[in-house]
C-alpha positions in Angstrom: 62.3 -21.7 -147.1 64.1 -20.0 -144.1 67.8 -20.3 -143.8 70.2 -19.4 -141.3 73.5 -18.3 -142.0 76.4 -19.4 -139.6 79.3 -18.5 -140.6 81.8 -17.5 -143.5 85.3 -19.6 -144.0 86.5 -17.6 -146.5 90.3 -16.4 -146.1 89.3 -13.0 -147.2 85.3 -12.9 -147.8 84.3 -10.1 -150.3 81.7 -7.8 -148.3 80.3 -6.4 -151.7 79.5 -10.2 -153.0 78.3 -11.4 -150.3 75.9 -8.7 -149.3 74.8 -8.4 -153.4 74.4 -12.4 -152.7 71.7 -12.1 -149.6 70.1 -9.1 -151.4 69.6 -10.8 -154.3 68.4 -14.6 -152.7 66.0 -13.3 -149.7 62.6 -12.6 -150.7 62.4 -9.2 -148.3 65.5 -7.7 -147.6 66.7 -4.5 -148.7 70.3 -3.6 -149.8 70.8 -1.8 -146.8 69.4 -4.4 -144.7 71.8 -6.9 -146.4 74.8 -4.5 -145.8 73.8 -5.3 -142.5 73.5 -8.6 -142.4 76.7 -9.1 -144.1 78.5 -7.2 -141.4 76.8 -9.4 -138.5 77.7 -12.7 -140.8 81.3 -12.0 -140.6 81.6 -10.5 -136.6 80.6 -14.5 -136.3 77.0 -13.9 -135.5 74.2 -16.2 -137.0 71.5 -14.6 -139.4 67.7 -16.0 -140.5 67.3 -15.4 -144.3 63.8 -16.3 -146.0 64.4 -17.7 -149.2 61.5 -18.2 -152.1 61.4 -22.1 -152.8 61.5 -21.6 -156.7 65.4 -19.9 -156.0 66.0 -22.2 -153.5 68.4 -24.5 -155.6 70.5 -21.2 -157.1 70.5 -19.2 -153.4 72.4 -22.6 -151.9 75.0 -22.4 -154.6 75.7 -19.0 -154.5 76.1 -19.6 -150.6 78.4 -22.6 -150.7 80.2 -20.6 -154.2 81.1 -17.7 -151.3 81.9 -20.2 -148.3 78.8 -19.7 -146.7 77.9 -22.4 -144.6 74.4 -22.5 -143.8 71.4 -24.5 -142.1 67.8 -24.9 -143.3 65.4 -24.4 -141.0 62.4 -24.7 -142.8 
């Protein structure tokens, strides 16, 4: 399942969680990738995750748990 990440509303987002977060829920990305990733999330830009369907249910918690909000493309 592919996901794209739009924004973060949190008043203070953790950079640590939320990078551990992507790392953790994407089937192919690397910490250092997700450090990344987590740094274009919160300058406002949008970012395509790829998500295995068997984690799908927990990856969309953890998302919505961190104020992730999110679309599924696929």
């Amino acid at each position: 399942m592919k996901l794209n990440l739009l924004s973060c509303d949190a008043q203070r987002p953790d950079r640590r969680a939320i990078s551990k977060c992507i790392a953790e829920v994407s089937s192919n990305i690397s910490d250092s990738l997700a450090n990344e990733l987590t740094d274009i999330l919160l300058e406002g830009d949008a970012v395509d995750i790829e998500v295995s369907d068997k984690n799908s249910g927990s990856a969309l918690r953890s998302l919505r748990k961190l104020d992730i909000d999110y679309e599924i493309v696929e």
